[in-house]
C-alpha positions in Angstrom: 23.4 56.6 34.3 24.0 55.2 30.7 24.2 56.9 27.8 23.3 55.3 24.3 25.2 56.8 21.5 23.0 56.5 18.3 24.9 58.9 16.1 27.8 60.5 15.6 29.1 63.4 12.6 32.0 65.7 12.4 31.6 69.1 10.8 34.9 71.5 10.6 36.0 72.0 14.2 32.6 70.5 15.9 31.2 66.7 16.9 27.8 66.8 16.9 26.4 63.6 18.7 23.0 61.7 19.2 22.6 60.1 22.5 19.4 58.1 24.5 19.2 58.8 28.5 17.3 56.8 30.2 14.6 59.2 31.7 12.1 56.9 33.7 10.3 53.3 34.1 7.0 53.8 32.3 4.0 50.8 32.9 4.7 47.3 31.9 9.0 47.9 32.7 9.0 49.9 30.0 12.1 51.9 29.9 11.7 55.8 28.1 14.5 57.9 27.1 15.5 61.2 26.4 16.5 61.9 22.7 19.6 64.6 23.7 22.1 66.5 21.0 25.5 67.0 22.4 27.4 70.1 20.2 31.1 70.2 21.4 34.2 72.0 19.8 37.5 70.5 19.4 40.9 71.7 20.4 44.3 71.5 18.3 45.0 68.5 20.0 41.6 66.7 19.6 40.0 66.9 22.9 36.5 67.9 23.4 35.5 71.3 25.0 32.8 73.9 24.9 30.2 70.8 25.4 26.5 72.0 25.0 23.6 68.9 25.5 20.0 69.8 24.2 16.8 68.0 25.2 14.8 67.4 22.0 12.4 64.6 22.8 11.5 63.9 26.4 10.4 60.5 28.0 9.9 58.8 24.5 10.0 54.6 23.6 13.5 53.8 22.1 12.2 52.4 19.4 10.2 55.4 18.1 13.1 58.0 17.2 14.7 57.7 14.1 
């Protein structure tokens, strides 16, 4: 399933990213999403570990989160 990164920070030794799922077809082929926070730490070498996603909005139009 895609993913649509929509932002993107760094703060000290975290990434904290925005990211759109698509959740479900709603009527008239409209596509919703699901507004999700992704929290990972970051290792002396750069990689990402320690990955936590969070569900804030559920099943919302693309469009409508800002």
């Amino acid at each position: 399933m895609p993913r649509y990164l929509v932002g993107d920070s760094f703060t000290g030794g975290r990434n904290d990213k925005t990211v759109l799922i698509p959740s479900v077809k709603a009527e008239k082929n409209q596509v919703l999403y699901d507004y999700v926070v992704r929290l990972c730490d970051f290792d002396a070498q750069g990689a990402e570990s320690n990955c936590k996603d969070s569900v804030i909005l559920g099943n919302v139009v693309s469009n409508t989160v800002y």
